[in-house]
N, CA, C and O atoms as CSV, one atom per row, in Angstrom:
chain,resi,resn,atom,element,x,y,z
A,1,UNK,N,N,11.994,-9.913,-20.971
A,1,UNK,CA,C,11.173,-10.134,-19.808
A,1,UNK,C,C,11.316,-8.934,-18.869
A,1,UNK,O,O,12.481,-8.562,-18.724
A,2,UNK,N,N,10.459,-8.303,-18.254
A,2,UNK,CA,C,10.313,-7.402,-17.703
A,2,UNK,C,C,10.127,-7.742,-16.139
A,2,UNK,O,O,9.452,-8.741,-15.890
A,3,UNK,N,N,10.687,-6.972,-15.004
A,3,UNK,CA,C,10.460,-7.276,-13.717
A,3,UNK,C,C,9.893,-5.746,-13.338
A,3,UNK,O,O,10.024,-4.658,-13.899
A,4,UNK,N,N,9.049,-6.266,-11.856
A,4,UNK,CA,C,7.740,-5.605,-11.708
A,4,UNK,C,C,7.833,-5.531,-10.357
A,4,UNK,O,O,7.183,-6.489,-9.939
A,5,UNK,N,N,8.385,-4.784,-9.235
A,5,UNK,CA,C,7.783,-4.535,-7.820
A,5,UNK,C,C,6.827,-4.569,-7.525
A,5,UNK,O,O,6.029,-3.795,-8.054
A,6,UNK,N,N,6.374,-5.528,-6.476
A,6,UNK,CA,C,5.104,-5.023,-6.189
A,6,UNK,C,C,4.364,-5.075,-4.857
A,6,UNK,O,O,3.183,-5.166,-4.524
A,7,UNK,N,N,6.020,-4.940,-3.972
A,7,UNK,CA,C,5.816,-4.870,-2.523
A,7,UNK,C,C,6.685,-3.273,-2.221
A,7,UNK,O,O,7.682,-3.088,-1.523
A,8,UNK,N,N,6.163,-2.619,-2.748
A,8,UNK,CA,C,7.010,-1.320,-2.412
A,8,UNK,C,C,6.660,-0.373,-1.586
A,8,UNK,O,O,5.521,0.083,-1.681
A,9,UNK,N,N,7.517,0.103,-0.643
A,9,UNK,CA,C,6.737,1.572,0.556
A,9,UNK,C,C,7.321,2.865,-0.001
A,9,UNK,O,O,8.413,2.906,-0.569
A,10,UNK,N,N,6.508,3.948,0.200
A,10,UNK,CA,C,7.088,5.115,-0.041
A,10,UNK,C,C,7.322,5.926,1.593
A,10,UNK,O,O,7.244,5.206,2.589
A,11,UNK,N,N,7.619,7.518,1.773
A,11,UNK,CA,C,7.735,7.999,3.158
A,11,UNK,C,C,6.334,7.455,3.515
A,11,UNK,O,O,6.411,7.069,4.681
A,12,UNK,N,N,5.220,7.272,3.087
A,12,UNK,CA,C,4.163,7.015,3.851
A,12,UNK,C,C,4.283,5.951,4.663
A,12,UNK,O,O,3.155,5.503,4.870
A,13,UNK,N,N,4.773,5.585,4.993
A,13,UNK,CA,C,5.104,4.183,5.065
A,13,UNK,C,C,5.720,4.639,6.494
A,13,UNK,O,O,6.920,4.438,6.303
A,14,UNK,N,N,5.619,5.034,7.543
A,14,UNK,CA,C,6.350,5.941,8.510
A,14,UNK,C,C,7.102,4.735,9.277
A,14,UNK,O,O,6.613,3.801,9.912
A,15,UNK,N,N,8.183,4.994,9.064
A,15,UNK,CA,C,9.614,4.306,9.988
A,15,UNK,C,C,9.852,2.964,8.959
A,15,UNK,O,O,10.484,1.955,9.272
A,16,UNK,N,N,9.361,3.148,8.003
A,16,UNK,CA,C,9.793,1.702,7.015
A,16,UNK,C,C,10.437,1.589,5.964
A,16,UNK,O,O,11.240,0.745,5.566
A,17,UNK,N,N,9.530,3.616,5.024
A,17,UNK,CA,C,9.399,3.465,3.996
A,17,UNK,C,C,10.466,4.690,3.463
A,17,UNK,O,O,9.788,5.717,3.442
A,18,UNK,N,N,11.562,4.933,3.117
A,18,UNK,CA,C,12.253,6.501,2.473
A,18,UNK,C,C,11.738,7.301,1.309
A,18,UNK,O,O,11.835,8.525,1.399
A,19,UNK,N,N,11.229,6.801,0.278
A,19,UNK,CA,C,11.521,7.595,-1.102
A,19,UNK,C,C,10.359,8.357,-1.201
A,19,UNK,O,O,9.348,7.810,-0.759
A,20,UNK,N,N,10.228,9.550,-1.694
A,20,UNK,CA,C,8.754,10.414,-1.627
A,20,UNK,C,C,8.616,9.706,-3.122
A,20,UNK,O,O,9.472,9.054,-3.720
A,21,UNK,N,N,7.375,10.015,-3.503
A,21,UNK,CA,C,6.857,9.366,-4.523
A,21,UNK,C,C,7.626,9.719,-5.707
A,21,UNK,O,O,8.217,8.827,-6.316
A,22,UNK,N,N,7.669,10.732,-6.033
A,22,UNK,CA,C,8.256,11.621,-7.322
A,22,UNK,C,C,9.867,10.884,-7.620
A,22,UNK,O,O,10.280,10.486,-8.710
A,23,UNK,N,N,10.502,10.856,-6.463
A,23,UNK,CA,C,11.629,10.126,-6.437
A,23,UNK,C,C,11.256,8.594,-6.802
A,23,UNK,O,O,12.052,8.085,-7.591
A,24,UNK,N,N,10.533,8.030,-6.510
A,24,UNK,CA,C,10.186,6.440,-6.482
A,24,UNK,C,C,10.024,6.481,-8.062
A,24,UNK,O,O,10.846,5.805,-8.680
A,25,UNK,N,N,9.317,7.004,-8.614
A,25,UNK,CA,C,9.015,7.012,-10.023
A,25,UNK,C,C,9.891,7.443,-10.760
A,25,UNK,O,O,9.750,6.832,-11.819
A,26,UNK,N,N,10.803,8.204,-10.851
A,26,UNK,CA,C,11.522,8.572,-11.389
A,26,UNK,C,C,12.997,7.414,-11.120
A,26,UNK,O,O,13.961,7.724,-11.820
A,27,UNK,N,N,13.151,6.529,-10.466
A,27,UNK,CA,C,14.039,6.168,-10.297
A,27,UNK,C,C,14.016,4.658,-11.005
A,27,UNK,O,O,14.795,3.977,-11.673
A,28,UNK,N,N,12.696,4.537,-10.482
A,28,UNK,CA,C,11.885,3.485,-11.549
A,28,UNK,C,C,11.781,3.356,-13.209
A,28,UNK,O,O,11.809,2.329,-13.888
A,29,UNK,N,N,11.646,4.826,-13.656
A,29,UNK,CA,C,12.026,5.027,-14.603
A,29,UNK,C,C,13.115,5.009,-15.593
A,29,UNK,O,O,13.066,4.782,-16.802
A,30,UNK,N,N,14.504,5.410,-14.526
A,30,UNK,CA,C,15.471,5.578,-14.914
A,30,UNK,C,C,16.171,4.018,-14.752
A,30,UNK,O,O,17.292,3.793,-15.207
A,31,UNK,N,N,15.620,3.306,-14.268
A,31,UNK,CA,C,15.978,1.515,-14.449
A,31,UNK,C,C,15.212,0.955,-15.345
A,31,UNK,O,O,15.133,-0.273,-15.362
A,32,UNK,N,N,14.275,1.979,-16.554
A,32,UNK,CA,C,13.548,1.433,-16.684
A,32,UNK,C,C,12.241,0.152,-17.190
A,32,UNK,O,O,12.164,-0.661,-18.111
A,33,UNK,N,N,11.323,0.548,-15.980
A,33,UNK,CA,C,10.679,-0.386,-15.724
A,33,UNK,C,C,9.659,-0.008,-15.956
A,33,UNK,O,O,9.625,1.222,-15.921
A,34,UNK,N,N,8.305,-0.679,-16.304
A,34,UNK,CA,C,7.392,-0.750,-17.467
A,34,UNK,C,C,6.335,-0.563,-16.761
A,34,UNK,O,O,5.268,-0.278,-17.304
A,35,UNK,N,N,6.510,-0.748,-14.894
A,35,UNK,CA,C,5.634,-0.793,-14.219
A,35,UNK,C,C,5.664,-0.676,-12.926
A,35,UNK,O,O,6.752,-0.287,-12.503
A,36,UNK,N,N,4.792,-0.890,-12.076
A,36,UNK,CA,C,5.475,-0.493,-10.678
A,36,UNK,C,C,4.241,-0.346,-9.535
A,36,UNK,O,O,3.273,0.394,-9.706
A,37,UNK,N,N,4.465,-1.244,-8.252
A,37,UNK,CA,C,3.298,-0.736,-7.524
A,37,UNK,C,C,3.823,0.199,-6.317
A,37,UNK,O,O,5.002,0.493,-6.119
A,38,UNK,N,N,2.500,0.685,-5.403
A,38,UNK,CA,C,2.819,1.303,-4.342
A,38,UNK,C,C,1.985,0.136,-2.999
A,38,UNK,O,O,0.786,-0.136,-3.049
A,39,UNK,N,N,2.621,-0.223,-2.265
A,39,UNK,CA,C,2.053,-0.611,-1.124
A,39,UNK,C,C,2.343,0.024,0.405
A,39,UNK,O,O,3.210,-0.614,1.002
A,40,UNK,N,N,1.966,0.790,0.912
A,40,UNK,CA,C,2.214,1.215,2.181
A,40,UNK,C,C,1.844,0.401,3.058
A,40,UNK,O,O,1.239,-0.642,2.814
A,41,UNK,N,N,2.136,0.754,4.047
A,41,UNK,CA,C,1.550,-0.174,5.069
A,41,UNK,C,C,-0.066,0.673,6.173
A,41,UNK,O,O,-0.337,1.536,7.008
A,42,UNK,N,N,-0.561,-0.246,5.449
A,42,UNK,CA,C,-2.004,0.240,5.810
A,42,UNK,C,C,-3.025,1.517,5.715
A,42,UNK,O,O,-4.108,1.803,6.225
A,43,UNK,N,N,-2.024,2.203,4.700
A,43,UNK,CA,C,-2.645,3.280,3.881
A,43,UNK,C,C,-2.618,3.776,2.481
A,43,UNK,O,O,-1.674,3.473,1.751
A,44,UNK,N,N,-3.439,4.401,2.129
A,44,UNK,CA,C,-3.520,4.518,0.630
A,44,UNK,C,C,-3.357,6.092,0.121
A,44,UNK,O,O,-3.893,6.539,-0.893
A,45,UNK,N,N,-2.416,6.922,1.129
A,45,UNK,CA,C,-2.465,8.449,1.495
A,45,UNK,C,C,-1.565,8.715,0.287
A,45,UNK,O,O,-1.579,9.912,-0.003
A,46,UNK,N,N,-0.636,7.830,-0.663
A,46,UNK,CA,C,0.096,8.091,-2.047
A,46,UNK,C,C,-0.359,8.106,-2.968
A,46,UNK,O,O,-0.018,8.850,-3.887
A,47,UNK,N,N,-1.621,6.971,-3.023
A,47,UNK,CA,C,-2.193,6.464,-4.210
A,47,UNK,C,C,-2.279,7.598,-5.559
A,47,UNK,O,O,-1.573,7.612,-6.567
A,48,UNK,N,N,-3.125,8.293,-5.270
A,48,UNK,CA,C,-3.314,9.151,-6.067
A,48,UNK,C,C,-2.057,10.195,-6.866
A,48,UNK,O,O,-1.822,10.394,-8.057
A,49,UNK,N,N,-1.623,10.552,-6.010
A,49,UNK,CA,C,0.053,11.462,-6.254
A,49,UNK,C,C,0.658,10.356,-6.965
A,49,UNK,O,O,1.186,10.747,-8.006
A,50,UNK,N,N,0.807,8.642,-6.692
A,50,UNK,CA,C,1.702,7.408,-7.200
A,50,UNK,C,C,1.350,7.463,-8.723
A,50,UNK,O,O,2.153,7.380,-9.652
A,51,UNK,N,N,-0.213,7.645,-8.810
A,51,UNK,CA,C,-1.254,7.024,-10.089
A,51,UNK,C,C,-0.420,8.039,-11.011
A,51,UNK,O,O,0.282,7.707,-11.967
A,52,UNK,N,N,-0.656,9.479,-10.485
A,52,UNK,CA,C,-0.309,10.311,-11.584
A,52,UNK,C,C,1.006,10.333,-11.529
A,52,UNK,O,O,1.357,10.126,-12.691
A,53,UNK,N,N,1.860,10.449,-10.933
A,53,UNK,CA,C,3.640,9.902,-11.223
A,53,UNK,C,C,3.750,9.509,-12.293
A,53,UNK,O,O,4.035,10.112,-13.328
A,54,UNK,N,N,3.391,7.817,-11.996
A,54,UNK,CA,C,3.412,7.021,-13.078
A,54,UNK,C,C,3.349,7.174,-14.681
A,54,UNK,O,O,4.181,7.068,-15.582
A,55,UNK,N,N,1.891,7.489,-14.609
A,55,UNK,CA,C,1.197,7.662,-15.783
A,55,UNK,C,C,2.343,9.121,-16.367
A,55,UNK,O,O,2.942,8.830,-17.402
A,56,UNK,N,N,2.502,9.846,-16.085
A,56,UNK,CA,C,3.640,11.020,-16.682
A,56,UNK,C,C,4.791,10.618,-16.959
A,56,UNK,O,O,5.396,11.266,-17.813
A,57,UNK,N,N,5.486,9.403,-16.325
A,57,UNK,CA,C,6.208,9.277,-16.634
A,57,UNK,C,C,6.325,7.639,-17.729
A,57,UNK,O,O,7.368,7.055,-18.020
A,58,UNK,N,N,5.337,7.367,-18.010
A,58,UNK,CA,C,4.971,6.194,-18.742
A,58,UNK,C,C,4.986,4.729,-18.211
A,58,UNK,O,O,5.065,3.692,-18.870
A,59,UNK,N,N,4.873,4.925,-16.570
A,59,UNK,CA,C,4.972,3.839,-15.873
A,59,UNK,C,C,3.111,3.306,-15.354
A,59,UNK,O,O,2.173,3.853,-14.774
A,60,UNK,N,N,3.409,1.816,-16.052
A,60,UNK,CA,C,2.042,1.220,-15.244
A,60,UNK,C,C,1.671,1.311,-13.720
A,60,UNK,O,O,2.122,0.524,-12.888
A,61,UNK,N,N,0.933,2.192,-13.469
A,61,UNK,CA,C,0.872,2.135,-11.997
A,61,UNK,C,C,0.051,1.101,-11.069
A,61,UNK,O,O,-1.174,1.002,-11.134
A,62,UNK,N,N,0.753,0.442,-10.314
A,62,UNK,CA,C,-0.218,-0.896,-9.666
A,62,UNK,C,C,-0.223,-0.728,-7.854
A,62,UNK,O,O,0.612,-0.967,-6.982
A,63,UNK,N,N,-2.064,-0.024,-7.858
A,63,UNK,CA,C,-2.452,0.656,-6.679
A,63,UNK,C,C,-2.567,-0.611,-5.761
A,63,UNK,O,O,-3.352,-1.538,-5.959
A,64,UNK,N,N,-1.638,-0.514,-4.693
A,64,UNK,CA,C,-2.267,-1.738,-3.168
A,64,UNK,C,C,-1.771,-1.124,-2.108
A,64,UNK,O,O,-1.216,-0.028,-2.040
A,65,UNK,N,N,-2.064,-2.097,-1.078
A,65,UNK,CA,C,-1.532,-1.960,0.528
A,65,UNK,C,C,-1.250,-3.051,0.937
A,65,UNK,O,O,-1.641,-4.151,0.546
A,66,UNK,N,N,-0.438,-2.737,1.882
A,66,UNK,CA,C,0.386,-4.118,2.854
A,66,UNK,C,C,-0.846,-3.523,3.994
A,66,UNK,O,O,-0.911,-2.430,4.556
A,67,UNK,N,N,-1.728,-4.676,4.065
A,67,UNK,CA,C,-3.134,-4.752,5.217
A,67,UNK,C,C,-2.023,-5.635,6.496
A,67,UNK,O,O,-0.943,-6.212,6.367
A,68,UNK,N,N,-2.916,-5.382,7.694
A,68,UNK,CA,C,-2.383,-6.258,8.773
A,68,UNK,C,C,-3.620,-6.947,9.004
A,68,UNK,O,O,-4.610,-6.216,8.981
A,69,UNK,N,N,-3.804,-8.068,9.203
A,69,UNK,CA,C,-4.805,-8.851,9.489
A,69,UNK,C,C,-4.737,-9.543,10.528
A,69,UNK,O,O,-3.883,-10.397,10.769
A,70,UNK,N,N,-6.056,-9.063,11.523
A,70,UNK,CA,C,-5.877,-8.878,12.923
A,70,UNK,C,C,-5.725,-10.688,13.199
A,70,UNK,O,O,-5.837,-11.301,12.137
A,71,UNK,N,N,-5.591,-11.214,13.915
A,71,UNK,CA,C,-5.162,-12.459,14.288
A,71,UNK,C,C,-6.300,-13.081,14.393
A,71,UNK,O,O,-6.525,-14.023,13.634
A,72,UNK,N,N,-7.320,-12.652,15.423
A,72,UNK,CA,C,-8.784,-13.468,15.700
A,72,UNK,C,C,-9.613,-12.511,14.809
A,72,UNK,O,O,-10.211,-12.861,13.792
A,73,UNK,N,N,-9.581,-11.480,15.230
A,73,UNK,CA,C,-10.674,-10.453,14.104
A,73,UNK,C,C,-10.834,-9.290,14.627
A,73,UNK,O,O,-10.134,-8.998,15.597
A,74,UNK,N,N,-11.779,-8.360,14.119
A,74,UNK,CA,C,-11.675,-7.103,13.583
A,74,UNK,C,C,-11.645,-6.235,14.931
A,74,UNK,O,O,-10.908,-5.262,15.094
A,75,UNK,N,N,-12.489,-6.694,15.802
A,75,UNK,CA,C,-12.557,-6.151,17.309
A,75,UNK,C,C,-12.517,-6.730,18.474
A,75,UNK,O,O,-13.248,-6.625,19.458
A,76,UNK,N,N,-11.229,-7.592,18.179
A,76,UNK,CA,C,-10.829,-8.447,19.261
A,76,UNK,C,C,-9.540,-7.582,19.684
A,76,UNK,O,O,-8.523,-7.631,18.991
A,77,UNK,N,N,-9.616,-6.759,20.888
A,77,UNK,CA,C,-8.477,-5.721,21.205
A,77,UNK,C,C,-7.357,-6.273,22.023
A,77,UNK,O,O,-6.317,-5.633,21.860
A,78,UNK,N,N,-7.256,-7.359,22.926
A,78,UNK,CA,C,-6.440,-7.941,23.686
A,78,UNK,C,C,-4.804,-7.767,23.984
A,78,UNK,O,O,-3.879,-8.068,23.229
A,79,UNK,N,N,-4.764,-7.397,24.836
A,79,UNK,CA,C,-2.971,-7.289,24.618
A,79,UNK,C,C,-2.161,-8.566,24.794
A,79,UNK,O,O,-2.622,-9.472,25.489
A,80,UNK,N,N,-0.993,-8.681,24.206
A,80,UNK,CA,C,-0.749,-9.659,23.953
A,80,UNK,C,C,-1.057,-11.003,22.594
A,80,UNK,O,O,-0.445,-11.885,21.991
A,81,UNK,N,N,-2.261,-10.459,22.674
A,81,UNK,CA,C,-3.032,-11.908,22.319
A,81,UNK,C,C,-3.446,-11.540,20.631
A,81,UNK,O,O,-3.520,-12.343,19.702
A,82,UNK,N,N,-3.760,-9.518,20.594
A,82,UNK,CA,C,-3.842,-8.971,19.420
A,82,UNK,C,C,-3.348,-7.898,18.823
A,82,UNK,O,O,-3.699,-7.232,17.849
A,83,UNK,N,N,-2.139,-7.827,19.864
A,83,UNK,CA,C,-0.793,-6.399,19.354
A,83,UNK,C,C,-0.343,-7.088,17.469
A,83,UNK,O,O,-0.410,-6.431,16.430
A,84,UNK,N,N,-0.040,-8.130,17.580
A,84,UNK,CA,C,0.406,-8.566,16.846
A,84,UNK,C,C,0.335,-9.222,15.524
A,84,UNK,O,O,0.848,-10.332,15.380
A,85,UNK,N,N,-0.369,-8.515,14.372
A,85,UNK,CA,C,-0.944,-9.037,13.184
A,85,UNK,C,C,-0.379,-9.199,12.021
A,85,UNK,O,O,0.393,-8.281,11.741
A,86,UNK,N,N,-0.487,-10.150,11.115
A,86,UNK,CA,C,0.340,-10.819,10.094
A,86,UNK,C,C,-0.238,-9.555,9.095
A,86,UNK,O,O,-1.076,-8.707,9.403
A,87,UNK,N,N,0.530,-9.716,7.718
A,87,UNK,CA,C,0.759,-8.708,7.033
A,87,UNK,C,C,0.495,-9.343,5.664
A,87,UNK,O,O,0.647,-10.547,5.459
A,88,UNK,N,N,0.142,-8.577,4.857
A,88,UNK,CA,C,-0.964,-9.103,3.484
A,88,UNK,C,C,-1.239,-8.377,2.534
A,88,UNK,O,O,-2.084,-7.484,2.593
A,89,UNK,N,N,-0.365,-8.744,1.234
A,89,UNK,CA,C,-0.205,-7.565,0.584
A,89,UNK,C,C,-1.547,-7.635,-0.534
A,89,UNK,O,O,-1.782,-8.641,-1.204
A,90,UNK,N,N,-2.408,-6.303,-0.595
A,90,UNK,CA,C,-3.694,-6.539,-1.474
A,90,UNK,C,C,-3.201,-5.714,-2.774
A,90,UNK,O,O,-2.602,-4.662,-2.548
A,91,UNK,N,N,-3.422,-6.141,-4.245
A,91,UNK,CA,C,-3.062,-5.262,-5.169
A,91,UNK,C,C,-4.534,-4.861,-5.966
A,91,UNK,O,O,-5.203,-5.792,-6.413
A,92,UNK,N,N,-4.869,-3.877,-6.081
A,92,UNK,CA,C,-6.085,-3.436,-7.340
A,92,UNK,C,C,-5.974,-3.713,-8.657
A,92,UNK,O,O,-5.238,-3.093,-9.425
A,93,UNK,N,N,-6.797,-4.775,-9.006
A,93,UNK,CA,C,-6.394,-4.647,-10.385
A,93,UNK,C,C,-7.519,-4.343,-11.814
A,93,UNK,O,O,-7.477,-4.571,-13.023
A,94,UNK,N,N,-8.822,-3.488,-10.521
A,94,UNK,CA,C,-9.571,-3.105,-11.757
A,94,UNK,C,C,-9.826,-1.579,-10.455
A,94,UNK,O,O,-9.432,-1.379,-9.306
A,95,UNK,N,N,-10.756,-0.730,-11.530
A,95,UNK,CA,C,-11.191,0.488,-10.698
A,95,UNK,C,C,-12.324,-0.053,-9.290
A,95,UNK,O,O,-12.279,0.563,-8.225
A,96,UNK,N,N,-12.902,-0.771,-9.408
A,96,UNK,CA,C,-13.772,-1.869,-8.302
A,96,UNK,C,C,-12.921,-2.235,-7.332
A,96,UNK,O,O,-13.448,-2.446,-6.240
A,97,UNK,N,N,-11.255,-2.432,-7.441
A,97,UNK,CA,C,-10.592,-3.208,-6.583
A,97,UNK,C,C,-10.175,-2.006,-5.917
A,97,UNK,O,O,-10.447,-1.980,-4.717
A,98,UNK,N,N,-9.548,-0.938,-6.419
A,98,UNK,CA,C,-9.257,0.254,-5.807
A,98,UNK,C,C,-10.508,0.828,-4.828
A,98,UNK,O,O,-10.185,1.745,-4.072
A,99,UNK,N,N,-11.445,0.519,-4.794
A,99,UNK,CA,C,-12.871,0.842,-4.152
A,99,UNK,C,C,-12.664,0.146,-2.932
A,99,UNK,O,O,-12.620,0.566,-1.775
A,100,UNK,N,N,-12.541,-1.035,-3.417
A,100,UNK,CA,C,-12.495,-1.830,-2.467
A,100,UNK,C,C,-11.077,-1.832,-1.588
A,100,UNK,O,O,-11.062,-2.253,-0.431
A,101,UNK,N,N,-10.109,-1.413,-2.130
A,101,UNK,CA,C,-8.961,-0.997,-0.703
A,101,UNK,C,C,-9.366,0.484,-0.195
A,101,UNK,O,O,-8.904,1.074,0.782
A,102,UNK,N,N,-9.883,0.722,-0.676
A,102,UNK,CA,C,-10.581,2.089,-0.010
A,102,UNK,C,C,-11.409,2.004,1.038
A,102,UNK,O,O,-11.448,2.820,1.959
A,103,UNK,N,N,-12.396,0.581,0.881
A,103,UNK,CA,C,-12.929,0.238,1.692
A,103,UNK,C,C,-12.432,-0.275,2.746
A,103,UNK,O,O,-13.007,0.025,3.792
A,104,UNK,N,N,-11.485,-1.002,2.815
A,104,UNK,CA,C,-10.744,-1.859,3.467
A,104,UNK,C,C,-10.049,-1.055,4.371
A,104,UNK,O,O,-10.087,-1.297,5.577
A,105,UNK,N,N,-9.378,-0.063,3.875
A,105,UNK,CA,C,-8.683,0.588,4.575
A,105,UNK,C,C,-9.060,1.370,5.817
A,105,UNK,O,O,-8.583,1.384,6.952
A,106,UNK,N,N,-10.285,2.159,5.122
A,106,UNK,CA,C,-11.413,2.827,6.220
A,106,UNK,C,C,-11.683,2.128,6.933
A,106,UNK,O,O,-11.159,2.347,8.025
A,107,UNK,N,N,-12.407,1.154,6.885
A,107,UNK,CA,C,-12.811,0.790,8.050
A,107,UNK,C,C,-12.075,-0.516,8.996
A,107,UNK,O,O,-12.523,-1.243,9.883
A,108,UNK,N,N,-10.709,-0.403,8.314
A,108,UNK,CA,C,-9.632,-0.769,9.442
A,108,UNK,C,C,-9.167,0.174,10.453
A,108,UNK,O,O,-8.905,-0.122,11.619
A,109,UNK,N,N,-9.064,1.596,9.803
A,109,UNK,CA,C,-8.854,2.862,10.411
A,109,UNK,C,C,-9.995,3.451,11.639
A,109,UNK,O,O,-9.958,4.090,12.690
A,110,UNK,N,N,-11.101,2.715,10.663
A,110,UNK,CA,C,-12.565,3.425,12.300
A,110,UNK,C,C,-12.610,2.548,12.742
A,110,UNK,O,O,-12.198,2.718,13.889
A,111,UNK,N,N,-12.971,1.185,12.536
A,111,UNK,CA,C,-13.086,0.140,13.172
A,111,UNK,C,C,-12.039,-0.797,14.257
A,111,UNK,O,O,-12.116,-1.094,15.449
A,112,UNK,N,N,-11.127,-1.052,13.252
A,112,UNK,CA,C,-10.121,-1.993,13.806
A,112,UNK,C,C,-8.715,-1.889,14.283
A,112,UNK,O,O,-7.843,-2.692,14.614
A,113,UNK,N,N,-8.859,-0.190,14.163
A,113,UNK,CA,C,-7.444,0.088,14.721
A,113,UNK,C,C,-6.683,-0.587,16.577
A,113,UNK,O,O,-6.900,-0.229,17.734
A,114,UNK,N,N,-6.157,-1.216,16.213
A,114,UNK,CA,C,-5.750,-1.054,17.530
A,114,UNK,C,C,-4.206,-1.503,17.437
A,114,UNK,O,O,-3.944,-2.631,17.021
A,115,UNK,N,N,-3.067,-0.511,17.871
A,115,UNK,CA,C,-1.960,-0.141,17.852
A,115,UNK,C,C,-1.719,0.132,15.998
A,115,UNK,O,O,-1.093,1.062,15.492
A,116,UNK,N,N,-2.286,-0.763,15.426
A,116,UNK,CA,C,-2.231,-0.428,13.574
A,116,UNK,C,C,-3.526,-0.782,13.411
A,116,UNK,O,O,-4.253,-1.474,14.125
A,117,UNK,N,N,-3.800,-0.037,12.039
A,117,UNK,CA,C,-4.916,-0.160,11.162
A,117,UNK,C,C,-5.437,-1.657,11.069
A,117,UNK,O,O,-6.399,-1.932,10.351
């Protein structure tokens, strides 16, 4: 039986996350494990550098993000009332789903930022 991370941060991950990617994979490897995701928190700025890690080093790569999901919604800015948003981890599990945290992400970033994505 094989075990599978799949709440993991890398440095992107700023004040959360330590391991640069190359290290993450390789360490993964060296326990190794058959597979492995990346979740940052509210960005997808590894993905690509994670994908190819992986794949070189013969690890399944499993693309997501830890989303914050604003409390009332997307442009409700309030202090107090919307500093504070629960956390939600999304994983891709076809090339459509990766589109779609792409999507997600953007327009948390133009739209809905307020104190986080």
């Amino acid at each position: 039986m094989a075990f599978t991370h799949l709440h993991v941060h890398s440095h992107y991950s700023l004040l959360d996350g330590l391991p640069k990617i190359d290290q993450l994979v390789q360490h993964a490897k060296t326990l190794g494990f058959k597979a492995l995701a990346l979740t940052d928190h509210g960005v997808l700025y590894g993905a690509i550098e994670f994908y190819e890690a992986c794949r070189a080093a013969g690890i399944k790569p499993i693309i997501g993000v830890e989303i914050y999901v604003a409390q009332r919604s997307l442009h409700d800015k309030q202090p107090r009332l919307d500093d504070k948003p629960y956390h939600l981890i999304l994983l891709a599990e076809t090339t459509t789903g990766y589109y779609n945290l792409i999507k997600l992400v953007s327009q948390a970033h133009l739209d809905g930022y307020y104190y986080k994505p």
